[in-house]
C-alpha positions as a printed Julia matrix, in Angstrom:
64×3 Matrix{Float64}:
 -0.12    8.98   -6.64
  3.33   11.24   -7.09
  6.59   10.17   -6.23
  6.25   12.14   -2.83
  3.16    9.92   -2.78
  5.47    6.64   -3.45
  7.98    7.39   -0.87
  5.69    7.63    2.0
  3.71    4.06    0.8
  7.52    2.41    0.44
  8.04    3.92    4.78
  5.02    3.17    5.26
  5.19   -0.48    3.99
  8.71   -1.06    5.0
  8.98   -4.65    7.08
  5.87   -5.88    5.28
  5.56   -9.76    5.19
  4.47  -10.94    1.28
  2.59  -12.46    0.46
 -0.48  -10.27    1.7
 -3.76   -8.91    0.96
 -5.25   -5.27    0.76
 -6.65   -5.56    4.56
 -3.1    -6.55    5.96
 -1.59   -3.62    3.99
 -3.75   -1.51    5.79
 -3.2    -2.46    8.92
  0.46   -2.61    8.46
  0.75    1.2     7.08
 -1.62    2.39   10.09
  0.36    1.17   11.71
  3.85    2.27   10.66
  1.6     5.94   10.46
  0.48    6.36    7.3
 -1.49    9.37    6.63
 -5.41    9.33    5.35
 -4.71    9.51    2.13
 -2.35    6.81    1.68
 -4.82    4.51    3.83
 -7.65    5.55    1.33
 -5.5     4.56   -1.96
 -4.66    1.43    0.06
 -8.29    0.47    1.03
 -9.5     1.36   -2.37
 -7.07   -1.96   -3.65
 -8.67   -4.66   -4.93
 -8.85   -7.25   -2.51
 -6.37  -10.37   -3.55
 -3.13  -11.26   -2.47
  0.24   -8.99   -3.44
  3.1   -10.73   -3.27
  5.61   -7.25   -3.27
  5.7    -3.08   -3.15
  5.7    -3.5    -7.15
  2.74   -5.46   -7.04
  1.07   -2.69   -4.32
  2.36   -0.05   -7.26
  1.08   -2.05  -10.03
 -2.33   -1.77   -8.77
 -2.35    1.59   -7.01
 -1.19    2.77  -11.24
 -3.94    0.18  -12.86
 -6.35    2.57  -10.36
 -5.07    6.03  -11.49
């Protein structure tokens, strides 16, 4: 992901409730209109529990 990447997953996850897994993060960006691409690099998480946007970043980076 690029920054332009990062700033659209930090509006996208804006008013998120932590602790949460991948499927809530999903949900929560489609909803707050996230694009298919940011949806895909969500869904591709793996699926345990993130307790903040660093955590989200940590793993979206671990990914490449």
């Amino acid at each position: 992901m690029n920054e332009r990447d990062h700033d659209a997953m930090d509006r996208a996850l804006e008013g998120m409730c932590y602790p949460c897994d991948r499927r809530q993060l999903v949900r929560h960006a489609a909803a707050q209109g996230a694009g298919d691409d940011l949806l895909g690099h969500l869904g591709g998480l793996p699926d345990h529990r993130y307790d903040g946007v660093t955590a989200v970043r940590e793993a979206l980076a671990r990914r490449g």
